[in-house]
N, C-alpha and C positions, 0 to 999 in steps of 0.2 A: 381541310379537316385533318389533314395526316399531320401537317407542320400543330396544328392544338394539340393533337393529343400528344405528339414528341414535346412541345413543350408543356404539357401540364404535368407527365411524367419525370421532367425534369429537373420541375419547382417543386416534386412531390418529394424527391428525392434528396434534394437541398435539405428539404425542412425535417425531411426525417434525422439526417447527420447532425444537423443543428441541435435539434432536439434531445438528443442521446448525449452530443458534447455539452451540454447545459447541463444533463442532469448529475454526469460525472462530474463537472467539477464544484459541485456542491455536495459532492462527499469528505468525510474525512474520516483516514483512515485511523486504525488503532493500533498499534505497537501489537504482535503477537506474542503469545511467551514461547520462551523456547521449554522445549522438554528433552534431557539428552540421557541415553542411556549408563554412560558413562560421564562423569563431569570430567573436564580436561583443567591439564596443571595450570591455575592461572598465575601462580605463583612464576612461573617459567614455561609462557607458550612456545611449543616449537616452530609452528606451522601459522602460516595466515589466515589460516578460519580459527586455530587456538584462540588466535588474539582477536579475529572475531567475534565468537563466541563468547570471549573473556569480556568483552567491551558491553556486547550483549547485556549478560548476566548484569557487569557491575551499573550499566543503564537502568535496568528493571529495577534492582534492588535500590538504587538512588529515588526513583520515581514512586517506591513504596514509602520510603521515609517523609517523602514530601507531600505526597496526597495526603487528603484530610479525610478519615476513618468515616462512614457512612454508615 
């Protein structure tokens, strides 16, 4: 009886992880917008989140031109 219930808490636990990992990967996620207090030079970023940032922005703004207005 001891070796059932170690294994049925076993196969419980299997299915539980299974289950979670299913349901994640039938998300999909959505781009967030940024909001920045200051906008950085994108004309001349210094730094590597500048140009992060900058890549950012000019993403977002690409992906408004091309969606279709709702």
């Amino acid at each position: 009886m001891r070796y059932l219930s170690l294994y049925f808490f076993g196969i419980l636990t299997v299915i539980s992880f299974s289950g979670n990992t299913v349901s994640q990967a039938n998300t999909q996620t959505q781009p967030t917008k940024t909001y920045l207090a200051q906008k950085p030079n994108c004309n001349d970023p210094q730094t590597q989140l500048d140009i992060n940032i900058c890549s950012q922005l000019s993403y977002q703004n690409a992906d408004k031109k091309i969606e279709p207005s709702l």
